[in-house]
C-alpha beads as a LAMMPS data file, in Angstrom:
LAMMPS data file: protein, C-alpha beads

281 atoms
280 bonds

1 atom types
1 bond types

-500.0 500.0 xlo xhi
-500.0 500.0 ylo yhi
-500.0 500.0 zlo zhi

Masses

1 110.0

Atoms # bond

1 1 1 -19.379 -16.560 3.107
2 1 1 -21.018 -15.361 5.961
3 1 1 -20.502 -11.437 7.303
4 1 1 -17.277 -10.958 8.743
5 1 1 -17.452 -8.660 12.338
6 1 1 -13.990 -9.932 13.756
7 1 1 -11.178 -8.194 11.785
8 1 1 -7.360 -8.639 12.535
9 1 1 -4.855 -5.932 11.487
10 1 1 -1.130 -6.553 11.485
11 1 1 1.274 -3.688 10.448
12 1 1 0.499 -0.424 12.236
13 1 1 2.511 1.884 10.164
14 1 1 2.021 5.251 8.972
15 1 1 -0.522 3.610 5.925
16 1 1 -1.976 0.351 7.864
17 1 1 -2.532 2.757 10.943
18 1 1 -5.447 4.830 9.866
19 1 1 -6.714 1.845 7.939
20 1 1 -7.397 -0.599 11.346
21 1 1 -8.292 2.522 13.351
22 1 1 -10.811 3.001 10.375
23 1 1 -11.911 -0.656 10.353
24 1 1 -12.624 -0.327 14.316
25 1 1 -15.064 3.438 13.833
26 1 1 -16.796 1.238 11.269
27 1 1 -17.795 -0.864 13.899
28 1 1 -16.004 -3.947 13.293
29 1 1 -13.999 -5.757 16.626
30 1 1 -10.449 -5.109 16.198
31 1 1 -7.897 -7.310 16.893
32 1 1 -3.833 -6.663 16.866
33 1 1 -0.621 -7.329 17.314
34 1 1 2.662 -5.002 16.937
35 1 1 6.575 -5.846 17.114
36 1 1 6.918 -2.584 18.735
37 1 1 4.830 -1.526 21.698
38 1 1 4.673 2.591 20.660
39 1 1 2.755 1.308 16.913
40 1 1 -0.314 0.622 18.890
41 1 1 -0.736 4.359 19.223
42 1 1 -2.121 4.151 15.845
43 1 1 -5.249 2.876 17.480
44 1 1 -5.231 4.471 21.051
45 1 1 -8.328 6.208 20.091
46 1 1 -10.763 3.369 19.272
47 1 1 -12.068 -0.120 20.767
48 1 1 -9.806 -2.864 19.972
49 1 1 -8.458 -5.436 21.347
50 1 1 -4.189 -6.177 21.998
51 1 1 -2.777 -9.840 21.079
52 1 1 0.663 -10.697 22.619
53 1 1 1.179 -12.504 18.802
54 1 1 0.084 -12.984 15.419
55 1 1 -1.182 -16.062 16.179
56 1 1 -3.373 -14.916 18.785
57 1 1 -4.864 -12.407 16.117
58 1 1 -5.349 -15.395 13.740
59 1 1 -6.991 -17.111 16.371
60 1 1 -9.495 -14.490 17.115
61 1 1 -10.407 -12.705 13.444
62 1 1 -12.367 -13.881 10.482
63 1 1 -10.686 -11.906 7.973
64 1 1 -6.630 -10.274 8.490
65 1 1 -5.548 -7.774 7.003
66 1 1 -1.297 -7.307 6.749
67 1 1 0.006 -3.898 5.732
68 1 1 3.821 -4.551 5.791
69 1 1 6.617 -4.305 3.014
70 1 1 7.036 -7.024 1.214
71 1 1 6.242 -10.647 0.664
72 1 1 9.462 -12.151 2.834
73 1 1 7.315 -9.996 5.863
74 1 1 3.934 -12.017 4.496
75 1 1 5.742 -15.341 4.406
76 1 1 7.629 -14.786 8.188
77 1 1 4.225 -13.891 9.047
78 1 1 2.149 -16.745 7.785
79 1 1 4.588 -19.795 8.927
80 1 1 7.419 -18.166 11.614
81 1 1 4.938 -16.232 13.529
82 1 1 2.410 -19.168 12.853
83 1 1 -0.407 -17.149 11.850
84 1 1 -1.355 -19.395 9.362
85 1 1 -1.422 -22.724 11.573
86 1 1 -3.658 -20.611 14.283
87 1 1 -6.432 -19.750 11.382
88 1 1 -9.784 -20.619 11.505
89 1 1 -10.818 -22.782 8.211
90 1 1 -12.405 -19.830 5.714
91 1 1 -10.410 -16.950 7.053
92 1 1 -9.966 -14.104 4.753
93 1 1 -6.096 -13.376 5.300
94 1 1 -5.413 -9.830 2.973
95 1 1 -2.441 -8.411 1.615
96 1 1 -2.916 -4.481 1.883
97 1 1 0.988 -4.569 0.730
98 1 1 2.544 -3.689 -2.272
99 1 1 4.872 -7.156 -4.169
100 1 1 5.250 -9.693 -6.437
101 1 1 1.985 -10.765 -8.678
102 1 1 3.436 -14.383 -9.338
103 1 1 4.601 -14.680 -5.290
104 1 1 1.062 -13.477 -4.461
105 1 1 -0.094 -17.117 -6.288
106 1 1 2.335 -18.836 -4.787
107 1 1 0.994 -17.559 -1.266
108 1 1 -2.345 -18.195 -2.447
109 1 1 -1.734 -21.769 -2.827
110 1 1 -0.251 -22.156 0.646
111 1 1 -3.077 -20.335 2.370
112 1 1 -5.807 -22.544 0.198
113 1 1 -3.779 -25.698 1.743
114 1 1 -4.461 -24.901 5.067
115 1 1 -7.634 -23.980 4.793
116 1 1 -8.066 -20.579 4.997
117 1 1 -8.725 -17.806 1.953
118 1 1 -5.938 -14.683 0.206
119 1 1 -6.362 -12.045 -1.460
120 1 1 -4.100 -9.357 -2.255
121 1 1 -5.627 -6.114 -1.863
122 1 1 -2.730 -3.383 -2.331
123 1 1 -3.956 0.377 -1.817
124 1 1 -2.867 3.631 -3.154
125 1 1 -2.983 6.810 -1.443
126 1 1 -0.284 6.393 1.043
127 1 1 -0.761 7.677 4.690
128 1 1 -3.025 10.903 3.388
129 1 1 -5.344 8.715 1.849
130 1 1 -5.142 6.247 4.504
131 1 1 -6.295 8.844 7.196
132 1 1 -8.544 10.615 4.772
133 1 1 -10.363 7.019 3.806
134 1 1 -10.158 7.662 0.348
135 1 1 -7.522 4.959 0.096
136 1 1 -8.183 3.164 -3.943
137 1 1 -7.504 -0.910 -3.203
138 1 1 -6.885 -2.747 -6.326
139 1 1 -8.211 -6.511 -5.479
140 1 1 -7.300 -9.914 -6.441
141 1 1 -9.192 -13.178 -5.912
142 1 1 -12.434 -15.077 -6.163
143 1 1 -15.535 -13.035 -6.470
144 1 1 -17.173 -14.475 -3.114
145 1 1 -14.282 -13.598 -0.782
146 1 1 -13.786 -9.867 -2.347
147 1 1 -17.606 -9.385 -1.490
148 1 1 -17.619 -10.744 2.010
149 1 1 -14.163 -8.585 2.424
150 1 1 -15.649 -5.246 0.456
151 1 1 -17.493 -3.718 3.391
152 1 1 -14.378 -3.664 5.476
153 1 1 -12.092 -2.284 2.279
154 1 1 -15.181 0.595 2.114
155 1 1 -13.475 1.473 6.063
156 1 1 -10.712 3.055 4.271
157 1 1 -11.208 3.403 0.565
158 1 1 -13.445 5.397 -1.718
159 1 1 -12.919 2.882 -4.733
160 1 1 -12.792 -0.914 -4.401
161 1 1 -12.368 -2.792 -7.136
162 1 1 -12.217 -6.652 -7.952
163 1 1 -9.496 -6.816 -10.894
164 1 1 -9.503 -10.773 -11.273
165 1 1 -8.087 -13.629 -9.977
166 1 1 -5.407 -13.611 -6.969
167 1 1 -2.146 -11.694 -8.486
168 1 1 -4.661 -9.194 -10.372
169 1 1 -4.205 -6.631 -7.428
170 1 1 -0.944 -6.822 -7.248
171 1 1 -0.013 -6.242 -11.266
172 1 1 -2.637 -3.456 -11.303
173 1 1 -0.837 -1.730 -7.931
174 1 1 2.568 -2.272 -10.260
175 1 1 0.983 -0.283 -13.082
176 1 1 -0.014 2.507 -10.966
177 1 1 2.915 2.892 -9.256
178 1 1 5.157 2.523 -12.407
179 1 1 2.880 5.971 -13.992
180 1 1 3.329 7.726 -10.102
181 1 1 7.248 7.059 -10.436
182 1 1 7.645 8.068 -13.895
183 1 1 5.288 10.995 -13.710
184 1 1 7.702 12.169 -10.576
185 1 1 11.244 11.846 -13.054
186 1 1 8.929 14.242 -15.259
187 1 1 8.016 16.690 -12.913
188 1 1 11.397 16.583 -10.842
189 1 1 13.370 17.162 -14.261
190 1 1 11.078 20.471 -14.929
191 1 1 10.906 22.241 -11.532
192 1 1 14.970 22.195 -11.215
193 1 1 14.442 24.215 -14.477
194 1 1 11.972 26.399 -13.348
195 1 1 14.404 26.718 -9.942
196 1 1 17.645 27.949 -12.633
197 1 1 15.113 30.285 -14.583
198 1 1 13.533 31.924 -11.517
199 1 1 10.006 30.588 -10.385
200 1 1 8.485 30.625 -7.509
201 1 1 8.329 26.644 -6.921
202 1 1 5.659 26.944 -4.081
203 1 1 2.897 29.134 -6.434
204 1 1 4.477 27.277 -10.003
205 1 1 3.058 23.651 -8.249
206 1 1 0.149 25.681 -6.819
207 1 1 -1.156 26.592 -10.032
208 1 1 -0.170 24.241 -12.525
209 1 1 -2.290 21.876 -9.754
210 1 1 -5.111 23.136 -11.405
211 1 1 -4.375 23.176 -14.864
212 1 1 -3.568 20.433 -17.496
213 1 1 0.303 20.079 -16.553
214 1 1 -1.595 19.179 -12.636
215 1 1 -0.285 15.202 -11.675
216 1 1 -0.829 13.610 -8.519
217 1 1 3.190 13.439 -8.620
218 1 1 3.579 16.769 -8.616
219 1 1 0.776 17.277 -6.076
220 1 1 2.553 15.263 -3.484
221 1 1 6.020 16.489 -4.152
222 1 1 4.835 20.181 -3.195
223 1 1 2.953 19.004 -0.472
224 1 1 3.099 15.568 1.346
225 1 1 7.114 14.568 0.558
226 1 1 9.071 16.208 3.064
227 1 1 13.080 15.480 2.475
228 1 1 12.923 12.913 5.692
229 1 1 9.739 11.092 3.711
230 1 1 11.266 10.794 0.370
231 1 1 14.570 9.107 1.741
232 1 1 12.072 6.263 2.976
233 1 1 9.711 6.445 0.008
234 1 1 12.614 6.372 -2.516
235 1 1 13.730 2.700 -1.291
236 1 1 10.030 1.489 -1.899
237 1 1 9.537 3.055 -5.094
238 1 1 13.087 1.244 -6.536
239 1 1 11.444 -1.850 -4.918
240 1 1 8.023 -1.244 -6.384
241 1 1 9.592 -0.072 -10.348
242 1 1 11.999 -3.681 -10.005
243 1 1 8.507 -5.774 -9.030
244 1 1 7.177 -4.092 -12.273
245 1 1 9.669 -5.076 -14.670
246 1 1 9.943 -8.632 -13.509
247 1 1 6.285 -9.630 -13.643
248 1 1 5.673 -7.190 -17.440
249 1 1 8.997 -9.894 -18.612
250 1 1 7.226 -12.569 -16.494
251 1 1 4.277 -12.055 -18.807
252 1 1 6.334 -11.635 -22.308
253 1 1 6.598 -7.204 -22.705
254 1 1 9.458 -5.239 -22.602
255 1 1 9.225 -2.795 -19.245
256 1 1 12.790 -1.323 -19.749
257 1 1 12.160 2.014 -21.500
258 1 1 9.411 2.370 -18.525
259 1 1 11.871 0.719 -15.829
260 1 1 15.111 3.523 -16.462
261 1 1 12.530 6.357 -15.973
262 1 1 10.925 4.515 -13.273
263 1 1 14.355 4.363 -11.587
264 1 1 15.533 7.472 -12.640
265 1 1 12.444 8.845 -11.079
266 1 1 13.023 6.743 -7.499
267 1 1 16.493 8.342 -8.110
268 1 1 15.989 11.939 -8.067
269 1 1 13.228 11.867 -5.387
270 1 1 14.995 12.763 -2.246
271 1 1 16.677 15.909 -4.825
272 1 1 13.332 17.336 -5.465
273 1 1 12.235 17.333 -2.053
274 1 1 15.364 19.302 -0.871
275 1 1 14.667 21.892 -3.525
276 1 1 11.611 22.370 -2.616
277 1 1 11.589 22.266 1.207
278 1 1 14.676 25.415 0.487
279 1 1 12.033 27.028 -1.763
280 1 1 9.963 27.046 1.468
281 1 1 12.361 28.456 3.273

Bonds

1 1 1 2
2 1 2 3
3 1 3 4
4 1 4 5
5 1 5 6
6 1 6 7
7 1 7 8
8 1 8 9
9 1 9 10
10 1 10 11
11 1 11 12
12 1 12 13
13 1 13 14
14 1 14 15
15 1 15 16
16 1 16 17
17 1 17 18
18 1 18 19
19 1 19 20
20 1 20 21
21 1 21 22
22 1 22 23
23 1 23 24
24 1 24 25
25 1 25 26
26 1 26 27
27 1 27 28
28 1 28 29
29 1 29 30
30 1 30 31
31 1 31 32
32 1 32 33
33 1 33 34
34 1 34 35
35 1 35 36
36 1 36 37
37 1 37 38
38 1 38 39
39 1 39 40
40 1 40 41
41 1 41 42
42 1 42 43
43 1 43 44
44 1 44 45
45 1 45 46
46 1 46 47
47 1 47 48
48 1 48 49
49 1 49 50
50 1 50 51
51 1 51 52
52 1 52 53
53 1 53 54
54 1 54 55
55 1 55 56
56 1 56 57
57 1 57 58
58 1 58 59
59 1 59 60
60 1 60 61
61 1 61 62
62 1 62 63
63 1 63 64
64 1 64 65
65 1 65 66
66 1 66 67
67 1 67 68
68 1 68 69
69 1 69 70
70 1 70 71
71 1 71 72
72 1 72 73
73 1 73 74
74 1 74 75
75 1 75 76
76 1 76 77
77 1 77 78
78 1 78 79
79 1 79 80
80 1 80 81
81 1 81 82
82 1 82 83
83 1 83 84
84 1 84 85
85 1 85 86
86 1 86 87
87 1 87 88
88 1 88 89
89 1 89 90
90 1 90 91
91 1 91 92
92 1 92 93
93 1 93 94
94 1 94 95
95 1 95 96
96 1 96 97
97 1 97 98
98 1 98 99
99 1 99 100
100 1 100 101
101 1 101 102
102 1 102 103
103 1 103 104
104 1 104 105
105 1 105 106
106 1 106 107
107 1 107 108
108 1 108 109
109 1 109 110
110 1 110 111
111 1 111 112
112 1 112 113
113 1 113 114
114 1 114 115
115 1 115 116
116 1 116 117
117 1 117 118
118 1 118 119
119 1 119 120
120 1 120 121
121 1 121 122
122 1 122 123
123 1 123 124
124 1 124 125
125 1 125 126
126 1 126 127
127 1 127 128
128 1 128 129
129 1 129 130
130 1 130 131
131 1 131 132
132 1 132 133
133 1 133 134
134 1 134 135
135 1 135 136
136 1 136 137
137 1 137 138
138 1 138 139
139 1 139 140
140 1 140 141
141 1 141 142
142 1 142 143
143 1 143 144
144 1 144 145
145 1 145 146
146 1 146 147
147 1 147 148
148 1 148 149
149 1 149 150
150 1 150 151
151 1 151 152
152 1 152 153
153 1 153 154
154 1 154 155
155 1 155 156
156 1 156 157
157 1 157 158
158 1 158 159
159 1 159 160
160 1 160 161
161 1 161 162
162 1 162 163
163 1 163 164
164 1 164 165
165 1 165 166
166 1 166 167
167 1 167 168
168 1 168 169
169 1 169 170
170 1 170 171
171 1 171 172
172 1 172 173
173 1 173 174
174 1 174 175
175 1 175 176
176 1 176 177
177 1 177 178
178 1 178 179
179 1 179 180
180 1 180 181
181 1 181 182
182 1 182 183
183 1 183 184
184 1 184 185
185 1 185 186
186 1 186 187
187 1 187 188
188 1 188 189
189 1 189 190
190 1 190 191
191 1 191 192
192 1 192 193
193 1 193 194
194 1 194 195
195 1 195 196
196 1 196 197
197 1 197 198
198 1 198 199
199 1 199 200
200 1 200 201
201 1 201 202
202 1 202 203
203 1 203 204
204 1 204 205
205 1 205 206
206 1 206 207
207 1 207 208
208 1 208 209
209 1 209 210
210 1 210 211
211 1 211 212
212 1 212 213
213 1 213 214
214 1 214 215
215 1 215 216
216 1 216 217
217 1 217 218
218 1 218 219
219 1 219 220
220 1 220 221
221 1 221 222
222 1 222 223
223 1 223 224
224 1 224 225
225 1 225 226
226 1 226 227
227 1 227 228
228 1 228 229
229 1 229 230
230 1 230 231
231 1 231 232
232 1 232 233
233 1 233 234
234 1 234 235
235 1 235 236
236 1 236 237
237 1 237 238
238 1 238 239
239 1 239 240
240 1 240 241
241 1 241 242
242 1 242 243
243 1 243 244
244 1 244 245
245 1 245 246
246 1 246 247
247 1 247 248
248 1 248 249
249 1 249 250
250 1 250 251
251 1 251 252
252 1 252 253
253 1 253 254
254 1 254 255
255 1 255 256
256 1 256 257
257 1 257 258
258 1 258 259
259 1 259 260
260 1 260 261
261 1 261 262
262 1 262 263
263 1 263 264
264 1 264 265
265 1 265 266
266 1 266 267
267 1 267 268
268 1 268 269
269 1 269 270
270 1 270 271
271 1 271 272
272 1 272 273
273 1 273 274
274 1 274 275
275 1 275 276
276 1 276 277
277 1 277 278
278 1 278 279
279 1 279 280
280 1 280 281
């Protein structure tokens, strides 16, 4: 494939945001399209270039990347917004999203027909990592579309990696969010006992940071998840621990020890934040 300098970027959220508006400083054209006028703010600050559809940005790009919810928002994408019909054969289409391994194949199979070239590339790191570009993106596909994609991944991410075939991505993203949401049931469960014996919550998470009871769980719950964040993470990460189980049963293992603390986890979220935001206080 040849080098890609035409990038599209759909989903302008508080992740996919930072990522295009790094994809545009890295030099690359950009090219979008929002449902909502006030998301293109996410780019005010760098050269791009406004579509009045997602069509129009298929038109225009060699590779598109989608940072929305789930894979109903891919699919509505791809045929009702007819992004797919307006592609260029050999355009990269990426999903920086977070869903189903299996459905990931299926929308493999339905880009492939038309021409064009998927990969799922989900990311961890959130909106810190996102505007930091140390975003990780876990990658699935052939080997000659994740290199001619890599150097625009590199906008945003500090690690790239190509874990196989399409679907790959997406069961590694599962596996790292199933250890994030269990790791949070863990460390919301002990700081509601170090709130009833006493401790200073703020310095407790402060120092333990540093020392071998430190998790990037516990990181973000004393810094990054505000009460108003968790009530919108805590939807995704039910969403994300559900994707989990289905495609570890999918592939013959038993998730459900590892799915009730996942949910559990999801559960308590919105708790934790409270306590500590009052700790704050």
């Amino acid at each position: 494939m040849t080098s890609i300098s035409k990038v599209g970027f759909i989903g302008l959220g508080d992740q996919g945001g930072p990522m295009a508006e790094a994809v545009a400083e890295r030099g690359f054209e950009l090219h979008v399209w929002a449902r909502r006028q006030a998301s293109l703010s996410a780019v005010a600050s760098v050269p791009h270039v406004v579509h009045d559809s997602a069509a129009s940005v298929a038109a225009g790009s060699e590779l598109i990347g989608l940072c929305l919810r789930d894979d109903d928002d891919i699919w509505d994408l791809l045929d009702g917004q007819r992004l797919l019909e307006n592609a260029a054969p050999g355009t990269i289409i990426v999903n920086h999203g977070t869903g189903d391994p299996s459905e990931a194949e299926r929308i493999a199979a339905h880009v492939a027909q038309a021409g064009a070239v998927y990969l799922d590339a989900p990311v961890s790191g959130g909106g810190p990592g996102a505007r930091a570009r140390t975003l990780t993106t876990f990658v699935g596909g052939t080997q000659d579309a994740f290199q001619a994609a890599r150097p625009v991944f590199e906008a945003f991410s500090d690690t790239v990696r190509l874990m196989g075939p399409v679907g790959s991505g997406q069961l590694t993203k599962l596996f790292n969010n199933a250890l994030t949401i269990t790791n949070l049931k863990n460390a919301e469960d002990v700081l509601a006992l170090a709130a009833e014996v006493g401790l200073d919550l703020p310095s407790l998470i402060d120092t333990i940071g540093t020392s071998s009871g430190g998790s990037a769980a516990l990181r973000s719950l004393g810094t990054d998840i505000t009460p108003a964040l968790a009530e919108h993470l805590q939807s995704l990460m039910h969403k994300d621990i559900r994707h989990f189980a289905d495609a570890v049963r999918e592939r013959g293992a038993r998730p459900d020890e590892v799915l009730a603390r996942g949910e559990a986890g999801a559960s308590g979220l919105v708790e934790a934040a409270r306590l500590l935001a009052g700790a704050e206080d």
